[in-house]
C-alpha positions, 0 to 999 in steps of 0.5 A: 500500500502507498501511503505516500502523497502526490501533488493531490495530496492523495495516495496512489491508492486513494485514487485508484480506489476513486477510480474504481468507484466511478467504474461502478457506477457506471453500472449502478449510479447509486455507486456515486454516493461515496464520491458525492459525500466526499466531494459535496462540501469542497465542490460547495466552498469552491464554487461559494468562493466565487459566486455572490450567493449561497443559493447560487452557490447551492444552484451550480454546486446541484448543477456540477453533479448533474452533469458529472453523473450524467457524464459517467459513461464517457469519463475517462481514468486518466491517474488523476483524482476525480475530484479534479474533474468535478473542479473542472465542471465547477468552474465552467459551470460558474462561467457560465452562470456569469455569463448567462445571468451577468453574475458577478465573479467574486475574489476568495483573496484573504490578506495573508494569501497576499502577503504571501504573493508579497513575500513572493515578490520580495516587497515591504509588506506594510508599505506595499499592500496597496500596490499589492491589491491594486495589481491583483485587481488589475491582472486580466481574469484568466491570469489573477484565476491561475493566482488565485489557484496557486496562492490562495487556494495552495492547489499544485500546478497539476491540479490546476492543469487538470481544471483548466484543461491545460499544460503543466509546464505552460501554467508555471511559465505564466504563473511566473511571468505574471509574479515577474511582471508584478515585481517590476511594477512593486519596484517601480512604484 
């Protein structure tokens, strides 16, 4: 047995035994119950992070399960957690309901995950908070999306990879350059 964790902090097995619930159900969907039970409330937060309502949180959250048993059959074991997948529906899910009922994307930025953004870009965390938030507030959506990933929710590029339907090594490429670019700014300033 693995007890060793990965870049999901999941064993080897954990996700191997995830995989094999999911090949159950899709044979009998009342086999999805376990996955369901275990992902519900972090699916939930995700998603309540973003949005501006429990209810609309709640709505999509509904929405995200749907459409991830309704898609049992076609999903894939590709040696990631499921759980990616579900964050993966999730986000789309929240695009779409701002885009279909202007709903208004929200931040999950707390002031110690900036001042680690700030630690990271070497500036004088009193004096530069403001000019911290103001370039947050300025990165284009896709680029504070991969900050808030990596340093507010602490996911491992993997993970954000599989969410965002992307290559590894191309997000810390990009998480690089938008950290480089925000310590040019810091130290212009």
């Amino acid at each position: 047995m693995d007890f060793s964790k990965n870049k999901y902090n999941k064993t080897e097995t954990e996700i191997i035994s995830e995989a094999e619930i999911i090949e159950r159900a899709k044979k009998d969907v009342n086999a999805f119950a376990p996955i369901y039970d275990k992902y519900y409330v972090s699916i939930f937060r995700y998603i309540f992070n973003r949005v501006e309502t429990e209810e609309i949180a709640a709505d999509i959250t509904s929405q995200v399960f749907y459409k991830a048993i309704k898609s049992l059959k076609k999903y894939e074991y590709r040696g990631l957690p499921y759980g990616s997948y579900l964050y993966s529906i999730a986000r789309n899910e929240i695009i779409l309901e701002a885009r279909n009922n202007k709903l208004n994307i929200v931040s999950s930025a707390k002031t110690i995950d900036i001042m680690n953004i700030a630690d990271e870009i070497d500036c004088e965390k009193e004096e530069k908070f403001n000019i911290m938030m103001s370039l947050l507030e300025s990165l284009k959506p896709s680029d504070f999306e991969l900050i808030e990933m990596k340093y507010f929710e602490k996911r491992s590029y993997k993970e954000i990879a599989e969410i965002l339907n992307e290559k590894e090594n191309n997000l810390k490429v990009r998480v690089h350059r938008i950290i480089q670019k925000m310590k040019l700014l810091v130290v212009s300033e």
